[in-house]
Biopython code that builds the backbone (N, CA, C, O; Angstrom):
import numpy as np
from Bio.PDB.StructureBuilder import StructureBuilder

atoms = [
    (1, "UNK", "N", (-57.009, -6.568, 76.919)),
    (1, "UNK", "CA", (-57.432, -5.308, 77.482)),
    (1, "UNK", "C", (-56.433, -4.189, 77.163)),
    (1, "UNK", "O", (-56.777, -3.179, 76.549)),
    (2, "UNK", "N", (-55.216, -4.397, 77.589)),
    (2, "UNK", "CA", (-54.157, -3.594, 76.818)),
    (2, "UNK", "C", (-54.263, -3.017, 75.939)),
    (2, "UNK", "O", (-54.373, -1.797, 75.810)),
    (3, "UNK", "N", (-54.235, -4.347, 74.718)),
    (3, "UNK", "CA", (-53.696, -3.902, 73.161)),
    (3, "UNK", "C", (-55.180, -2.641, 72.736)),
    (3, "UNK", "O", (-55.003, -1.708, 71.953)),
    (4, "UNK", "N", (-56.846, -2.968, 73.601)),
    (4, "UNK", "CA", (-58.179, -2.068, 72.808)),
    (4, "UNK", "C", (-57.210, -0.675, 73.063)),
    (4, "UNK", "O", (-56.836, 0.137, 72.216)),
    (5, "UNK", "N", (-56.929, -0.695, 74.606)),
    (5, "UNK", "CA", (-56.188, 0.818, 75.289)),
    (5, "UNK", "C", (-55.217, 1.074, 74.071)),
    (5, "UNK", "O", (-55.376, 2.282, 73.896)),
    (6, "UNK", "N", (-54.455, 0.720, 73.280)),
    (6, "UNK", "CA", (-53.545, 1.172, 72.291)),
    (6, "UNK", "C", (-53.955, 0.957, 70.797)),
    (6, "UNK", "O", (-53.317, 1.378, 69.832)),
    (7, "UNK", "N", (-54.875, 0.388, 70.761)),
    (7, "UNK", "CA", (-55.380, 0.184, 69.340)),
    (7, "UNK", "C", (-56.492, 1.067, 68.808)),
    (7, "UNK", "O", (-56.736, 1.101, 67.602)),
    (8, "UNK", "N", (-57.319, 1.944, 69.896)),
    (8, "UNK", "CA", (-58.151, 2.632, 69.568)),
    (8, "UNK", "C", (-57.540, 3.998, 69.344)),
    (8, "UNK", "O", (-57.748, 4.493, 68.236)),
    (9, "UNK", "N", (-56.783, 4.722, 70.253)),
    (9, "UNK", "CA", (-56.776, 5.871, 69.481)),
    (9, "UNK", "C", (-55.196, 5.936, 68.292)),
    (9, "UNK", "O", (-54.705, 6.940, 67.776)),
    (10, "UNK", "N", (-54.805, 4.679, 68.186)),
    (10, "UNK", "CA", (-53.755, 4.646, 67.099)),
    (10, "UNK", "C", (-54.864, 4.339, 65.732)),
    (10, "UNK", "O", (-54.518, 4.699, 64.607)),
    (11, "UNK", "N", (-55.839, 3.837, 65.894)),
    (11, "UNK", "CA", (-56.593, 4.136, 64.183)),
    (11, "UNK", "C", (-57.122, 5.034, 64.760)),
    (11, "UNK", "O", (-56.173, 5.727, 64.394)),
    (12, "UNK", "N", (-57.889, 5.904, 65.470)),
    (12, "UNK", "CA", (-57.990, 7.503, 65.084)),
    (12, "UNK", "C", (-56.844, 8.078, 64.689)),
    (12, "UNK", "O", (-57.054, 9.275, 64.491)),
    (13, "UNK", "N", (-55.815, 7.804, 64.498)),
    (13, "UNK", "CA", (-54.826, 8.885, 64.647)),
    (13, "UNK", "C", (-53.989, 8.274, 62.869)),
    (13, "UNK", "O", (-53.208, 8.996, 62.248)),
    (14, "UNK", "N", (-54.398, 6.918, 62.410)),
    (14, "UNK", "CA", (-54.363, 6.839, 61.147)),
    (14, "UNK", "C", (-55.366, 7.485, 60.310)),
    (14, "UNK", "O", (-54.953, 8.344, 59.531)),
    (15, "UNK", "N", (-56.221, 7.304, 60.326)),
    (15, "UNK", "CA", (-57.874, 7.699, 60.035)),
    (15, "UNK", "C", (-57.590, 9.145, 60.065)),
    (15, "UNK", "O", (-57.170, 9.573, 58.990)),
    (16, "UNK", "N", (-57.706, 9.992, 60.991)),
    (16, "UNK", "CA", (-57.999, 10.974, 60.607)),
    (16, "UNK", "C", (-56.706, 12.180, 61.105)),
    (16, "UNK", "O", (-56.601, 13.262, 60.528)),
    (17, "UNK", "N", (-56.075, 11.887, 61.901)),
    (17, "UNK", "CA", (-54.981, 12.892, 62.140)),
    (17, "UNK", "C", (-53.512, 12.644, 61.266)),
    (17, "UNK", "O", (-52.753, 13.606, 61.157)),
    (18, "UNK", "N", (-53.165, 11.407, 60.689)),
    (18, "UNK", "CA", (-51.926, 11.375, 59.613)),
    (18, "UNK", "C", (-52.565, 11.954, 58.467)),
    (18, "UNK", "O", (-52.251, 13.109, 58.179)),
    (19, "UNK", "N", (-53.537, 11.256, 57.656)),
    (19, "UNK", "CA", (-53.828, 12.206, 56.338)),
    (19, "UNK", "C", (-54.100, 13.394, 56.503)),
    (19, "UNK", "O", (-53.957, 13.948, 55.413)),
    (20, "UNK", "N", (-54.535, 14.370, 57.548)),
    (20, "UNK", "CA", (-55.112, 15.918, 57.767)),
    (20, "UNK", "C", (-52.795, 16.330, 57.681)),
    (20, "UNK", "O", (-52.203, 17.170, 57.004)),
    (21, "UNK", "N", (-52.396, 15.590, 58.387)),
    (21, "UNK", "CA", (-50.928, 16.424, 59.174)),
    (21, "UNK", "C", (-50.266, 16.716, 57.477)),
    (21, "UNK", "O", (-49.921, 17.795, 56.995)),
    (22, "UNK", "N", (-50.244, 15.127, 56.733)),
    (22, "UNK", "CA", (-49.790, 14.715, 55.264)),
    (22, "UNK", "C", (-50.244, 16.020, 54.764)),
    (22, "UNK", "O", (-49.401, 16.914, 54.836)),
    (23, "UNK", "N", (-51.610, 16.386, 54.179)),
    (23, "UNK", "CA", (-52.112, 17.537, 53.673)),
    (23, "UNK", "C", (-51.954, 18.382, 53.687)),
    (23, "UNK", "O", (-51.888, 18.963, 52.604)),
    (24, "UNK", "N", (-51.782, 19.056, 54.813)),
    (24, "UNK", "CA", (-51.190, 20.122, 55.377)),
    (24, "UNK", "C", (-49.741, 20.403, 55.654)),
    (24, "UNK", "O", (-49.190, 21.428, 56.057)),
    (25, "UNK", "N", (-49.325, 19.363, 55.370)),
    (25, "UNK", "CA", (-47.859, 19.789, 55.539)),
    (25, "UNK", "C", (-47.509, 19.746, 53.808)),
    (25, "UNK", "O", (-46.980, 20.753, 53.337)),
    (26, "UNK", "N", (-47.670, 19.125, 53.318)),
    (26, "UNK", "CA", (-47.354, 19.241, 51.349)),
    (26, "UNK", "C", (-48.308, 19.876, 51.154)),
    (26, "UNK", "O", (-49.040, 19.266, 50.374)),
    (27, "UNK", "N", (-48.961, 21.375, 51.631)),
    (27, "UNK", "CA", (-50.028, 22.201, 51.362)),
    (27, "UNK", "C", (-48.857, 22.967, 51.643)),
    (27, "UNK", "O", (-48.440, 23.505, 50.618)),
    (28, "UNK", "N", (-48.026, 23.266, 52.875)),
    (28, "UNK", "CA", (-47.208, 24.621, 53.176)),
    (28, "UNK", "C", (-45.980, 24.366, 52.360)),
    (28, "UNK", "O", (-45.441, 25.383, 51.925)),
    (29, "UNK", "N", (-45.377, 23.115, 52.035)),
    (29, "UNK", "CA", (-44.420, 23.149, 50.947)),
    (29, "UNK", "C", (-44.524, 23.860, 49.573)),
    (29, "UNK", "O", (-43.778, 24.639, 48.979)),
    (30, "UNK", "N", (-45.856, 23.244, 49.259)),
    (30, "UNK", "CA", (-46.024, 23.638, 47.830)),
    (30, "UNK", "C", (-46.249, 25.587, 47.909)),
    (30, "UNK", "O", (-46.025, 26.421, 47.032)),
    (31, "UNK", "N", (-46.649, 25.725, 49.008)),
    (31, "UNK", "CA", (-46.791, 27.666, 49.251)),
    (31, "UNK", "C", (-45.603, 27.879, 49.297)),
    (31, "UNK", "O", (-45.065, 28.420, 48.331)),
    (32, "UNK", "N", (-44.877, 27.524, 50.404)),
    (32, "UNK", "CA", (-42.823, 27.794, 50.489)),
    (32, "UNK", "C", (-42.294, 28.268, 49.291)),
    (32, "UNK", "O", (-41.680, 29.296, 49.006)),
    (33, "UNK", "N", (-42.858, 26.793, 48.316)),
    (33, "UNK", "CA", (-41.708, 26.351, 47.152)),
    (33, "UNK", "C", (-42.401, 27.936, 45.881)),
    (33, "UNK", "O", (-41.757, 28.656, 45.118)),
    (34, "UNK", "N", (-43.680, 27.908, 46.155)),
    (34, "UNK", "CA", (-44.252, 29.178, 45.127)),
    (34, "UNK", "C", (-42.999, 30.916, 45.068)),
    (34, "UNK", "O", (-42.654, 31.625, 44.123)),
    (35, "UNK", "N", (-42.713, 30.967, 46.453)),
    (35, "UNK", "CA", (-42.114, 32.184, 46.216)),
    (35, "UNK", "C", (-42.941, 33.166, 47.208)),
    (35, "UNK", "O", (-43.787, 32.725, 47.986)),
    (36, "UNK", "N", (-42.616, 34.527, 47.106)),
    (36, "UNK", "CA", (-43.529, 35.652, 47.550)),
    (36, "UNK", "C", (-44.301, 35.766, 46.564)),
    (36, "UNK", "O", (-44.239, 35.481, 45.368)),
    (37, "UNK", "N", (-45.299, 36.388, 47.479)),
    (37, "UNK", "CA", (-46.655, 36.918, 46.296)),
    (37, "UNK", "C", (-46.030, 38.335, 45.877)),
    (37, "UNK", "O", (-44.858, 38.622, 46.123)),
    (38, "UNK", "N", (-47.054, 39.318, 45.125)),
    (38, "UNK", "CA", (-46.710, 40.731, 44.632)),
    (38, "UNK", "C", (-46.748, 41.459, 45.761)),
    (38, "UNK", "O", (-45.841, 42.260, 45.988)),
    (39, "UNK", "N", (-47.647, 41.316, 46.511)),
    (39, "UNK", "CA", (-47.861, 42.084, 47.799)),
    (39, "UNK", "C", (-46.601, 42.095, 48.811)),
    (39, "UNK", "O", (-46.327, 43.057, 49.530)),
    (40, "UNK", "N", (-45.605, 40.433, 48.744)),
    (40, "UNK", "CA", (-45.061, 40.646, 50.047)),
    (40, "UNK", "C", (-43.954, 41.142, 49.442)),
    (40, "UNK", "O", (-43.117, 41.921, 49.898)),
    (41, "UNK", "N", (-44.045, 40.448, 48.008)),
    (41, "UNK", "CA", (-42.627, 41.648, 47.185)),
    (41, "UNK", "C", (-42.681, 43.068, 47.614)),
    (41, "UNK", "O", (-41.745, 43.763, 48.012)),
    (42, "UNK", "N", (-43.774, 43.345, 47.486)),
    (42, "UNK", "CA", (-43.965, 45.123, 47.319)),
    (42, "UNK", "C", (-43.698, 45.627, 48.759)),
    (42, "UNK", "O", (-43.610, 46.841, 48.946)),
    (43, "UNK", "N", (-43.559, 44.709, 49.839)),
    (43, "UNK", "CA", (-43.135, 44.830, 51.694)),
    (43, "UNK", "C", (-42.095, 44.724, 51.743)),
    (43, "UNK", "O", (-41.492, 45.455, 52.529)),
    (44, "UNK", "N", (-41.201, 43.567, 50.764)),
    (44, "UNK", "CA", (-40.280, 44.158, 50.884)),
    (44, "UNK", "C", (-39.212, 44.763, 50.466)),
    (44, "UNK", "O", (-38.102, 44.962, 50.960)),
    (45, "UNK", "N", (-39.845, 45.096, 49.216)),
    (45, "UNK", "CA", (-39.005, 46.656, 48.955)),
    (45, "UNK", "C", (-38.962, 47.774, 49.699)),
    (45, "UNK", "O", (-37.930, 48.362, 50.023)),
    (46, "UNK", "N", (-40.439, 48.185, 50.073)),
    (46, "UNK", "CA", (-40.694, 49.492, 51.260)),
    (46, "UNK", "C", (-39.678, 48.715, 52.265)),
    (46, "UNK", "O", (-38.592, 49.290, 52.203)),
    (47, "UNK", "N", (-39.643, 47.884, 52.951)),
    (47, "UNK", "CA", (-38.771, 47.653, 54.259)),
    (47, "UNK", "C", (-37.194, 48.130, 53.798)),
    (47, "UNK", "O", (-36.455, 48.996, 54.266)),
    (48, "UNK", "N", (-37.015, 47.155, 52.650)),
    (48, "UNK", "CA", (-35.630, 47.610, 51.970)),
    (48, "UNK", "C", (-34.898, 49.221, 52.209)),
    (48, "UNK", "O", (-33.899, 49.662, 52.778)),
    (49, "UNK", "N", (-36.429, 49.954, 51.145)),
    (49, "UNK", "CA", (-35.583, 51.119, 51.156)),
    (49, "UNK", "C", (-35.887, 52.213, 52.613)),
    (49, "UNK", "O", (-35.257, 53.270, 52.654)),
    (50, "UNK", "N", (-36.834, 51.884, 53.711)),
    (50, "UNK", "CA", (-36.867, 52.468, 55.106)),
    (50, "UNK", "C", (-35.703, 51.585, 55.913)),
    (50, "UNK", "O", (-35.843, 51.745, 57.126)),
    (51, "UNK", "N", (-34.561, 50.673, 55.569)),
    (51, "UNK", "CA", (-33.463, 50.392, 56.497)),
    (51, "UNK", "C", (-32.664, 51.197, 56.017)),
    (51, "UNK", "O", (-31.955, 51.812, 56.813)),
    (52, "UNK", "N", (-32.506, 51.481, 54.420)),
    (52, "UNK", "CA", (-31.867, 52.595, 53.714)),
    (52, "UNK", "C", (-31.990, 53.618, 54.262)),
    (52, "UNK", "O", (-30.929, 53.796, 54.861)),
    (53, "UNK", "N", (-32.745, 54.559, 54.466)),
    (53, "UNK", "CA", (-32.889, 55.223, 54.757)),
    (53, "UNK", "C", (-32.915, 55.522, 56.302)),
    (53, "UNK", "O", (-33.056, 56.653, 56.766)),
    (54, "UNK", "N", (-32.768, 54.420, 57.011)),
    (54, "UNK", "CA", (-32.386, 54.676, 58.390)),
    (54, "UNK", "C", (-30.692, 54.814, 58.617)),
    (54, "UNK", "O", (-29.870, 55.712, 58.795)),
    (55, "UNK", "N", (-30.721, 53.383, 58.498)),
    (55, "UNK", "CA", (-28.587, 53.727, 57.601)),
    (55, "UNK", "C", (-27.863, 55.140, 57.150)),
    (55, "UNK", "O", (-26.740, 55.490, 57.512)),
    (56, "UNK", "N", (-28.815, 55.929, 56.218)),
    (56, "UNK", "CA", (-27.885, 57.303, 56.299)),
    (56, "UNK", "C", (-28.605, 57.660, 56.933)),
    (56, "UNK", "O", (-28.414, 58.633, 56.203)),
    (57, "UNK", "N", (-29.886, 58.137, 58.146)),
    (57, "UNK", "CA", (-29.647, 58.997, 59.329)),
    (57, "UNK", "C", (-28.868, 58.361, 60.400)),
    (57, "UNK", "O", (-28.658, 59.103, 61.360)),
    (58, "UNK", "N", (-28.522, 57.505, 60.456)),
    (58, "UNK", "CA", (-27.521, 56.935, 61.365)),
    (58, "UNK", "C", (-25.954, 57.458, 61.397)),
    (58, "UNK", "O", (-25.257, 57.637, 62.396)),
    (59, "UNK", "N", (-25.670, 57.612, 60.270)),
    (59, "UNK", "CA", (-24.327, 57.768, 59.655)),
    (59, "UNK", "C", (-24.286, 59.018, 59.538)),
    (59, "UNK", "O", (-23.140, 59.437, 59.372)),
    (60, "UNK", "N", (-25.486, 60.180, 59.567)),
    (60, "UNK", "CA", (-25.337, 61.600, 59.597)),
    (60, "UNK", "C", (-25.577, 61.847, 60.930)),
    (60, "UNK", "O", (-25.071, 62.924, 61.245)),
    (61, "UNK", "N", (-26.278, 61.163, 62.073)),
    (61, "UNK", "CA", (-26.199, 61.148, 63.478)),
    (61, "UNK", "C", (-24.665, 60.968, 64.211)),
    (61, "UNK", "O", (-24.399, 61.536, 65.270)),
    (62, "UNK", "N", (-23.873, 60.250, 63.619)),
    (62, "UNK", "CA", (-22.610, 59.920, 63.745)),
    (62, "UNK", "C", (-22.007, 60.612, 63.460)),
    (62, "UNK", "O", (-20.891, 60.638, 63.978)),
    (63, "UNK", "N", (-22.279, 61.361, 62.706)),
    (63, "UNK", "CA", (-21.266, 62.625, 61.749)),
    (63, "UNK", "C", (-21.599, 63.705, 62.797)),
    (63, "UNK", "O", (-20.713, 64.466, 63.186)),
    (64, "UNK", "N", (-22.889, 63.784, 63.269)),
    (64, "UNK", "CA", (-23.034, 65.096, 64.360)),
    (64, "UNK", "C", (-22.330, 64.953, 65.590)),
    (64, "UNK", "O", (-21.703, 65.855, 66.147)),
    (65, "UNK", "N", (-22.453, 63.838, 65.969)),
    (65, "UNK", "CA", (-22.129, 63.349, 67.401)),
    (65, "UNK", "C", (-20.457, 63.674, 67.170)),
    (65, "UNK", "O", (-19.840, 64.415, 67.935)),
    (66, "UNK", "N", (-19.874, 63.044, 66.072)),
    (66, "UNK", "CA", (-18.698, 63.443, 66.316)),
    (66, "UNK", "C", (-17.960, 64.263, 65.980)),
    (66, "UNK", "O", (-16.746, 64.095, 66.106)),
    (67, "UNK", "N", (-18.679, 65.794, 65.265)),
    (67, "UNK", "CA", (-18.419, 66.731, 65.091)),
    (67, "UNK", "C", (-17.998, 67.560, 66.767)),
    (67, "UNK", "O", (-17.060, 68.284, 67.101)),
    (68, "UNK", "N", (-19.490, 66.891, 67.692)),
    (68, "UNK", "CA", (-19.846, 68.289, 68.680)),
    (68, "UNK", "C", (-19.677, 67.318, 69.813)),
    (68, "UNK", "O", (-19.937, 67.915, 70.858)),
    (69, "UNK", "N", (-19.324, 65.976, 70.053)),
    (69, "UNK", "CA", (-19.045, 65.158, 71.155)),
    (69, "UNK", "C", (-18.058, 64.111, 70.832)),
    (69, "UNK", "O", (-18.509, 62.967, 70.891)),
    (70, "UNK", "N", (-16.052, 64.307, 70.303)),
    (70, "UNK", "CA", (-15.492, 63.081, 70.179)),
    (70, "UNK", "C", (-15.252, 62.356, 71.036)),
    (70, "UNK", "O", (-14.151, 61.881, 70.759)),
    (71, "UNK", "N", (-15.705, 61.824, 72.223)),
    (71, "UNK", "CA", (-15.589, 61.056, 73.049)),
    (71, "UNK", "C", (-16.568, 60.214, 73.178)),
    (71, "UNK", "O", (-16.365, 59.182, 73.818)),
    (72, "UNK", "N", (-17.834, 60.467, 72.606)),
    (72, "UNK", "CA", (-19.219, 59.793, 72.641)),
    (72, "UNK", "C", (-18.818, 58.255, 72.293)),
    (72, "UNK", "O", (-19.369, 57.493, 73.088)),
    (73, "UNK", "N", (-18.161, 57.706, 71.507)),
    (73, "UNK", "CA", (-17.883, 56.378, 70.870)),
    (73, "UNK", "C", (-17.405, 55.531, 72.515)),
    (73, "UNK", "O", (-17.856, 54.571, 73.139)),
    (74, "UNK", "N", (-16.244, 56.534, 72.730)),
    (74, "UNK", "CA", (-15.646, 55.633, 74.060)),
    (74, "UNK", "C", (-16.215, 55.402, 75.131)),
    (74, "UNK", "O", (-16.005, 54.438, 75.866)),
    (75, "UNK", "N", (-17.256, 56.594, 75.352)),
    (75, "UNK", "CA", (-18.352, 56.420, 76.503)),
    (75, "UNK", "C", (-19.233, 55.298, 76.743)),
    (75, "UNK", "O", (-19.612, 54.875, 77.835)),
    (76, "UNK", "N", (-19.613, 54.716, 75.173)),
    (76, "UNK", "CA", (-20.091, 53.460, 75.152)),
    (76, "UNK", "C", (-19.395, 52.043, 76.033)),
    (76, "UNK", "O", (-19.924, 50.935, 75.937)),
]
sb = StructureBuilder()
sb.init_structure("model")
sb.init_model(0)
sb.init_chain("A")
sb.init_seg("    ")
for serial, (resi, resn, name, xyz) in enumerate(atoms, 1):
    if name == "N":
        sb.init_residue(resn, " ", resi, " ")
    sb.init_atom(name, np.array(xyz, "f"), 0.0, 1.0, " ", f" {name:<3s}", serial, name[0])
structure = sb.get_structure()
């Protein structure tokens, strides 16, 4: 009586949930191992050069602040 309680859903789970997990998992390797596509290349260049470009307003925000407030750093 036991062993039906453990023997039935361990061959469902050979049968049909190890070969689906197998598949799918050497399905997302082989995508991993491909690289970016053109598209996510092309995301992230735009991301690239909008941190760039946040970086020097940061660094010209800094330049104001401590033109017209030098104490602002220590206030932190």
């Amino acid at each position: 009586m036991s062993m039906g309680f453990i023997v039935g859903p361990l061959v469902v789970f050979m049968i049909f949930v190890a070969p689906l997990w197998l598949i799918l998992h050497y399905r997302s390797k082989k995508h991993a191992s491909e690289g970016l596509s053109g598209e996510d290349q092309q995301k992230l260049q735009e991301l690239v050069a909008r941190a760039e470009q946040m970086q020097e307003r940061i660094v010209t925000l800094e330049r104001i602040l401590d033109a017209e407030v030098p104490q602002w750093r220590r206030k932190l």
